[in-house]
Structure formats: structure tokens, C-alpha cells
C-alpha positions as protocol buffer text, in pm:
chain_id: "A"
residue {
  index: 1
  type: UNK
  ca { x: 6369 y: 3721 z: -15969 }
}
residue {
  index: 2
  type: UNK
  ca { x: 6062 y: 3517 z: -15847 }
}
residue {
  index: 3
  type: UNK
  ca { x: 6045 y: 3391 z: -15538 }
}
residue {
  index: 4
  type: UNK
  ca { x: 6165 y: 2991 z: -15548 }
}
residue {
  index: 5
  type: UNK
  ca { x: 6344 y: 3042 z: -15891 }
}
residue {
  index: 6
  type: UNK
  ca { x: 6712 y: 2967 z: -15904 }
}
residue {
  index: 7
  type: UNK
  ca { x: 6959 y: 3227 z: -16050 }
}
residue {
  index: 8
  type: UNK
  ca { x: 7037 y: 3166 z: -16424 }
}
residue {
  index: 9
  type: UNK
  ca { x: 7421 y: 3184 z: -16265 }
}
residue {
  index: 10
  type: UNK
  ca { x: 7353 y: 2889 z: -16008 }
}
residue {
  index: 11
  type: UNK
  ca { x: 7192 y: 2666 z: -16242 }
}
residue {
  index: 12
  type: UNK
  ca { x: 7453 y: 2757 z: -16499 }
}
residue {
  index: 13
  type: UNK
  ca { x: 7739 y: 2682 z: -16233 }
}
residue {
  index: 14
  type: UNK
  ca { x: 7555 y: 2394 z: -16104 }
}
residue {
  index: 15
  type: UNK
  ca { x: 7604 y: 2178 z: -16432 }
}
residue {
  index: 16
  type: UNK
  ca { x: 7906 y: 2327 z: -16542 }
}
residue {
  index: 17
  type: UNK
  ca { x: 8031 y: 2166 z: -16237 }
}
residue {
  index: 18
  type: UNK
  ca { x: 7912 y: 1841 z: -16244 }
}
residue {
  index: 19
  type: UNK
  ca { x: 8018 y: 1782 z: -16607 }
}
residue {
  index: 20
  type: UNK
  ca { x: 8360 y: 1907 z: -16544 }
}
residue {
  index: 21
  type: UNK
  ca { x: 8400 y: 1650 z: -16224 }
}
residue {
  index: 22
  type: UNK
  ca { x: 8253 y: 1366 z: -16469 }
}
residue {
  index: 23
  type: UNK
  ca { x: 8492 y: 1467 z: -16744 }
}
residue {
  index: 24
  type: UNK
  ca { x: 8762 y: 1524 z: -16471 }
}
residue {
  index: 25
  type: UNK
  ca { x: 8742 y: 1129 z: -16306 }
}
residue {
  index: 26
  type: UNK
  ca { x: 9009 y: 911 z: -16369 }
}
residue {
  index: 27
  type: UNK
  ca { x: 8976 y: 773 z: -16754 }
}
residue {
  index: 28
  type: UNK
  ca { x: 8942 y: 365 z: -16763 }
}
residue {
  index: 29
  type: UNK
  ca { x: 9148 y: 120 z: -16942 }
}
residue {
  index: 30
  type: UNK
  ca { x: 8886 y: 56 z: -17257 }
}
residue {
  index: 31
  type: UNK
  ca { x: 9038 y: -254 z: -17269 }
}
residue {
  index: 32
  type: UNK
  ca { x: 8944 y: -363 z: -16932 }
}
residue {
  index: 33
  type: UNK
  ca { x: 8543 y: -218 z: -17000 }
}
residue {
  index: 34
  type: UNK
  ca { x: 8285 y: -487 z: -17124 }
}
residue {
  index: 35
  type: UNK
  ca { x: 8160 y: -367 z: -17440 }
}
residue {
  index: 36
  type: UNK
  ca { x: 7806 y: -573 z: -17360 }
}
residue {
  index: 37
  type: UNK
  ca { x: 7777 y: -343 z: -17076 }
}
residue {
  index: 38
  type: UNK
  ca { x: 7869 y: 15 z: -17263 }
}
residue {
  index: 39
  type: UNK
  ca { x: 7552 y: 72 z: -17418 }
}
residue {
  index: 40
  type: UNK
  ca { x: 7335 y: 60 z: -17065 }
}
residue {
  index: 41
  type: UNK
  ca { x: 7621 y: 262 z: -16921 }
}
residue {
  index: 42
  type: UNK
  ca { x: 7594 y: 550 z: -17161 }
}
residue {
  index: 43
  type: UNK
  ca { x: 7209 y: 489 z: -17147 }
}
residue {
  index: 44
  type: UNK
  ca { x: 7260 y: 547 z: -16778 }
}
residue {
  index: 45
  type: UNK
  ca { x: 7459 y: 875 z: -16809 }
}
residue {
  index: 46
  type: UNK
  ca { x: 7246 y: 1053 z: -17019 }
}
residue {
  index: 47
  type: UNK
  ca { x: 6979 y: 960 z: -16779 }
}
residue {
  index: 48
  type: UNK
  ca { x: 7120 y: 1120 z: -16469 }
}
residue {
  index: 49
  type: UNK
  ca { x: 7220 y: 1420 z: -16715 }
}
residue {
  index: 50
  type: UNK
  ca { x: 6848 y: 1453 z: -16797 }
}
residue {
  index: 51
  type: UNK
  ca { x: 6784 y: 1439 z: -16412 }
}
residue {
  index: 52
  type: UNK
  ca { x: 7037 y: 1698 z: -16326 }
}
residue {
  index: 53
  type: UNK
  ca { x: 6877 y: 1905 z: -16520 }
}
residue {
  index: 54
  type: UNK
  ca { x: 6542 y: 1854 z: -16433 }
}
residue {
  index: 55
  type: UNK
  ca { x: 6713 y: 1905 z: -16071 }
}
residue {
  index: 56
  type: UNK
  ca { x: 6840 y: 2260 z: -16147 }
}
residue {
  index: 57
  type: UNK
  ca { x: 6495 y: 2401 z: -16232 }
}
residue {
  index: 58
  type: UNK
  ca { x: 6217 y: 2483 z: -15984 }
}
residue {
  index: 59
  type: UNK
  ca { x: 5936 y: 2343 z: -16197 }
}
residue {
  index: 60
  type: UNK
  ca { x: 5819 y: 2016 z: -16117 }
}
residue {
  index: 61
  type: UNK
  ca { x: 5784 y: 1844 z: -16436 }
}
residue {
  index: 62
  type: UNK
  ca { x: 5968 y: 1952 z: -16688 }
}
residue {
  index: 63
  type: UNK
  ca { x: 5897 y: 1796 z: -17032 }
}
residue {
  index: 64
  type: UNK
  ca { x: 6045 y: 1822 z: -17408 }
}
residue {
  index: 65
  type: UNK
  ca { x: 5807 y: 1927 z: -17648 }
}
residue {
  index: 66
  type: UNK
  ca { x: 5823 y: 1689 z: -17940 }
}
residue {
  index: 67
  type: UNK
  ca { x: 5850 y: 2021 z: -18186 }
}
residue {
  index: 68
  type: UNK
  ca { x: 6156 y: 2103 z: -17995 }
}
residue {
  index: 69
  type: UNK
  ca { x: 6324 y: 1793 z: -18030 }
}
residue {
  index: 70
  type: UNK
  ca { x: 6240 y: 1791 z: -18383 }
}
residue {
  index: 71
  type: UNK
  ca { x: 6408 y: 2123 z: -18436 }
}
residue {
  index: 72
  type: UNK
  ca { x: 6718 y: 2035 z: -18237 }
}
residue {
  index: 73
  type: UNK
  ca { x: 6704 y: 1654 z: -18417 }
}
residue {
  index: 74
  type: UNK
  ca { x: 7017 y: 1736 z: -18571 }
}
residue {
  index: 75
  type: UNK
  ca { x: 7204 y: 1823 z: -18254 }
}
residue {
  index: 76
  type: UNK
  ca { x: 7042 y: 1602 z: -18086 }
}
residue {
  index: 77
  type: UNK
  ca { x: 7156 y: 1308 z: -18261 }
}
residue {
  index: 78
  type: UNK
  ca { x: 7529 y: 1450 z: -18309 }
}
residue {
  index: 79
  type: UNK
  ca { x: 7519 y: 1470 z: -17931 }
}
residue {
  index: 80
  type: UNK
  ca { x: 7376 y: 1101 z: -17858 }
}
residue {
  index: 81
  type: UNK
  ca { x: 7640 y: 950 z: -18149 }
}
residue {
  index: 82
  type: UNK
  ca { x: 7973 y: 1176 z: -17957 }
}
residue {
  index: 83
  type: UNK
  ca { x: 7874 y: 992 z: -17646 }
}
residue {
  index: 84
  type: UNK
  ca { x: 7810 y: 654 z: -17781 }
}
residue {
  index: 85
  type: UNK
  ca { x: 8116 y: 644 z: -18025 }
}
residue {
  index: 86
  type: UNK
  ca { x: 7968 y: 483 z: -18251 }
}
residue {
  index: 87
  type: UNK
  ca { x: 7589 y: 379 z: -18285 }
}
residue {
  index: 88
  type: UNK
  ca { x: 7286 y: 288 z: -18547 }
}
residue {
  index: 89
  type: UNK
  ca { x: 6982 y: 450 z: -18575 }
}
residue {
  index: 90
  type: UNK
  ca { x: 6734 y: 222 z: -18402 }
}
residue {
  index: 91
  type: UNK
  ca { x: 6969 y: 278 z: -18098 }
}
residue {
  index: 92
  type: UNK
  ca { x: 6923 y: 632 z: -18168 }
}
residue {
  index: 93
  type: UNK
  ca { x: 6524 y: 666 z: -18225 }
}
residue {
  index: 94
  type: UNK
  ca { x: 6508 y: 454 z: -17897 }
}
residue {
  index: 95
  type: UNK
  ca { x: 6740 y: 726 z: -17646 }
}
residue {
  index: 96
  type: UNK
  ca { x: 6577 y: 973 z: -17815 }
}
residue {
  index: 97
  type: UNK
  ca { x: 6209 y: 777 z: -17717 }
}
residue {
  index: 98
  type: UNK
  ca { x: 6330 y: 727 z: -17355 }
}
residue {
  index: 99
  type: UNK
  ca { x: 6526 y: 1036 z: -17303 }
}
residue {
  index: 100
  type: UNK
  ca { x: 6290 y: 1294 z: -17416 }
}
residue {
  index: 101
  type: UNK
  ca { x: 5928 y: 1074 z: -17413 }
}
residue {
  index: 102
  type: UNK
  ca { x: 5882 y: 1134 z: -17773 }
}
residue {
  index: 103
  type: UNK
  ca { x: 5856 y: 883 z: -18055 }
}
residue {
  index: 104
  type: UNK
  ca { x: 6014 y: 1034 z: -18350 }
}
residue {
  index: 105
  type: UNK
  ca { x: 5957 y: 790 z: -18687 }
}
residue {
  index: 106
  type: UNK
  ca { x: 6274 y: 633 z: -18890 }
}
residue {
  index: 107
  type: UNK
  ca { x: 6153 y: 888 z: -19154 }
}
residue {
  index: 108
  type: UNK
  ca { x: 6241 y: 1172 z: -18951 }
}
residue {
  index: 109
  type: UNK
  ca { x: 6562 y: 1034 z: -18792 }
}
residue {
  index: 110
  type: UNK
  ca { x: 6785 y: 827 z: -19057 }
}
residue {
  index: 111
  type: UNK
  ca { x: 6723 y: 1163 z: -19358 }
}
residue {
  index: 112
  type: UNK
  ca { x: 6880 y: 1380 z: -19105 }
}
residue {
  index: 113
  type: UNK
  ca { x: 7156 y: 1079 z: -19034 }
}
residue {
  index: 114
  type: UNK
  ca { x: 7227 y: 1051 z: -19404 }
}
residue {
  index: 115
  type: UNK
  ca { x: 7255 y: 1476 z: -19454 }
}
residue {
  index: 116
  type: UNK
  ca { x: 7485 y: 1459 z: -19159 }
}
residue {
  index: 117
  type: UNK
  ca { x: 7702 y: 1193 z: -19365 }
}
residue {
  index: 118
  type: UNK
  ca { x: 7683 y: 1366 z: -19692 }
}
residue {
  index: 119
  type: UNK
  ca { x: 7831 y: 1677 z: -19537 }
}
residue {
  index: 120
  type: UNK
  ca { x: 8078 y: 1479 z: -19385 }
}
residue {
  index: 121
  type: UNK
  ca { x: 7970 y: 1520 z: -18961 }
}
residue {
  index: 122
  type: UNK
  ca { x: 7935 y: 1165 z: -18948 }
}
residue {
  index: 123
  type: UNK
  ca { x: 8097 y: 849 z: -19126 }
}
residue {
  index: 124
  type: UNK
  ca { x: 7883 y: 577 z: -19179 }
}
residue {
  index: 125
  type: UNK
  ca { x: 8017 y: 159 z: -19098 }
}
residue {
  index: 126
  type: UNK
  ca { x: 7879 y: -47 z: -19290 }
}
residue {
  index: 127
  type: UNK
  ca { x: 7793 y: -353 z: -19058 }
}
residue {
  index: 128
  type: UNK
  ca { x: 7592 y: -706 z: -19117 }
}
residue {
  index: 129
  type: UNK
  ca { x: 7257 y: -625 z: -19034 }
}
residue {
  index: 130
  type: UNK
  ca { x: 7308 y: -221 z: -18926 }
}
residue {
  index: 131
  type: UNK
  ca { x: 7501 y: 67 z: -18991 }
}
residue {
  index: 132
  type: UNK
  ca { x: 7684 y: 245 z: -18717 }
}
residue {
  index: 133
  type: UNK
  ca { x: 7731 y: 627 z: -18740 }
}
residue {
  index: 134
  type: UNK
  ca { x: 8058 y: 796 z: -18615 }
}
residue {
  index: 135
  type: UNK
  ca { x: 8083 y: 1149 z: -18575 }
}
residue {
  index: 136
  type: UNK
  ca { x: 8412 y: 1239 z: -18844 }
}
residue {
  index: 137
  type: UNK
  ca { x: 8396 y: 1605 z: -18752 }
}
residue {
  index: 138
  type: UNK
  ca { x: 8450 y: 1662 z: -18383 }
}
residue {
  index: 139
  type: UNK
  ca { x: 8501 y: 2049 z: -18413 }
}
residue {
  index: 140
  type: UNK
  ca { x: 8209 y: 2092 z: -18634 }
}
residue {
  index: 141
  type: UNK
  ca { x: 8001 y: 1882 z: -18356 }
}
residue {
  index: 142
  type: UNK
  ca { x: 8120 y: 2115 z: -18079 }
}
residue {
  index: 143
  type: UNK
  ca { x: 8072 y: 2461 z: -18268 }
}
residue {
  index: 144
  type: UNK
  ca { x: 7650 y: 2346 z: -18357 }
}
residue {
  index: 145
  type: UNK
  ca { x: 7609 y: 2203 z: -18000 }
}
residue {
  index: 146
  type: UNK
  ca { x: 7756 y: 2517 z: -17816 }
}
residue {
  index: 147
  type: UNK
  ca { x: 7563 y: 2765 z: -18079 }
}
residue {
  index: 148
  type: UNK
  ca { x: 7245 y: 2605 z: -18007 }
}
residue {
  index: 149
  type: UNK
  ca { x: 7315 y: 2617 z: -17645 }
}
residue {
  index: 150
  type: UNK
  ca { x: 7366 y: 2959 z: -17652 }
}
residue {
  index: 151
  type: UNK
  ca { x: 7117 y: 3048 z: -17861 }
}
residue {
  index: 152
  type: UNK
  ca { x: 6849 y: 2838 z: -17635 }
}
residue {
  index: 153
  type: UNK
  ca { x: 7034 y: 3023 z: -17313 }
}
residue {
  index: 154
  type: UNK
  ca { x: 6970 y: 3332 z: -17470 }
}
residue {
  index: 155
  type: UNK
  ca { x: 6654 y: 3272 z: -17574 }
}
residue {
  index: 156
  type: UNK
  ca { x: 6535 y: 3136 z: -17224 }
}
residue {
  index: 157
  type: UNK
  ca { x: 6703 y: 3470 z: -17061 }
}
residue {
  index: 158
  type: UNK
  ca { x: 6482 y: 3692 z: -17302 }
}
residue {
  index: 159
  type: UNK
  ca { x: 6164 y: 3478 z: -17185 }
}
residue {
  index: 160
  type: UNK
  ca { x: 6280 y: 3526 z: -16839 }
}
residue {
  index: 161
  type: UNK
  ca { x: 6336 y: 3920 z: -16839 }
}
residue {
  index: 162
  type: UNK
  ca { x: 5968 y: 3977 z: -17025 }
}
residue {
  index: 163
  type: UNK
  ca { x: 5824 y: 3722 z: -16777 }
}
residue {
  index: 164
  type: UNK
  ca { x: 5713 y: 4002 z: -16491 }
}
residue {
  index: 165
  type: UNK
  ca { x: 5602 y: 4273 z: -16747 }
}
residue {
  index: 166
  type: UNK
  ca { x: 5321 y: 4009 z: -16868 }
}
């Protein structure tokens, strides 16, 4: 291992911790929560998740190439929509803008929103000015998100272990 590089094992343990404390804290009355307030809360969330993860690595700056988020758009989006409940797109182009510091165009986000409907992942709301997306398959969302995790995890670990023959 290099010298100021974290285990794989520590980082791994690291956020599997913290996101089982967070999913361990006492549940709230949803009837008691302001729903004004629920979007800047979530908003807030996924910004200390991005942080913790930025935390767990050595580098310094850490940034999402806008490729990669375009090749993980779908899972992406699945993952943004699971912890919103429910959301529209424009809510969804602008996380993915201020999580990830890339600007992705409505013609690139609402084609993959609509395939994700069509094969039933998501159910669509039809609202006044909007429509709100849903996920309707939680075990699909789960099995894609934890595939692509491992697949990036493995990936990353084979990057890793040809890193000090270069």
C-alpha cells in the first residue's frame, strides 16, 4: 500500500458505518416533518454523503468526471428519486448539477427518465405544471445500484493492484 493511502477495508468500513447509524436513528413522525423543508433536507444529506466520501480518500480533490456520471445516469437518477420519494426532473438535473459539478442537458436526463418508466423502475404522477417520478420497483433499484457498486469497487481494486507495477 502507499504510504498516506487508506486500506480499501477502512474506507469500506468507514461508510458502511455511517450509513448504517443514519439508517439506524430513530424514524420521525412524517406527519410532524414540513414538507417545504424536505427537499433542502435531502439536498443536505446527499451533500454530507458526497463529503464523507471525499473524507475517506487521501486525495485532495476528488471530482466526477462528467463521462462517468453519464454512464452511471441511470443509477444515478434511481438513487436521487429512492431518496427523494418522489421528484421531477428539473429537481433532478439540478442535484445532479450541484452534487457532481456537471451540467447534464434535459435531453440526456428525462430519455433515460422515460426508459426507466417504460420498463416499469419508475411510475410517473402526472402533476399541474411537472411530473414527479417514483421509483415502482424497489428490488430492481437495489440489485443495479449494488451491481454497479461492485463492479466500480472492483474495478477501483484492479486499478489499485496494477498501480505500483506502472
Amino acid at each position: 500500500m502507499y504510504e498516506n493511502s487508506p486500506a480499501v477495508e477502512s474506507v469500506l468500513d468507514e461508510l458502511t458505518r455511517r450509513l448504517l447509524a443514519d439508517s439506524q436513528s430513530e424514524p420521525t413522525d412524517p406527519a410532524l416533518e414540513s414538507t417545504e423543508d424536505e427537499p433542502k433536507d435531502i439536498e443536505r444529506q446527499l451533500d454530507e454523503l458526497v463529503a464523507q466520501v471525499h473524507g475517506a480518500f487521501p486525495a485532495d480533490d476528488i471530482q466526477f468526471d462528467e463521462a462517468m456520471i453519464r454512464d452511471n445516469l441511470e443509477e444515478l437518477l434511481l438513487v436521487l428519486i429512492a431518496l427523494h420519494g418522489e421528484t421531477h426532473g428539473k429537481e433532478l438535473i439540478s442535484a445532479l448539477t450541484s452534487l457532481f459539478e456537471t451540467q447534464l442537458s434535459p435531453g440526456t436526463v428525462y430519455p433515460t427518465l422515460h426508459e426507466l418508466e417504460d420498463a416499469d423502475v419508475l411510475s410517473m404522477h402526472a402533476k399541474v405544471r411537472t411530473k414527479e417520478y417514483s421509483i415502482a420497483d424497489e428490488a430492481y433499484v437495489r440489485a443495479t445500484v449494488e451491481q454497479t457498486m461492485v463492479q466500480h469497487l472492483a474495478f477501483g481494486l484492479l486499478l489499485y493492484a496494477v498501480l505500483p507495477r506502472l
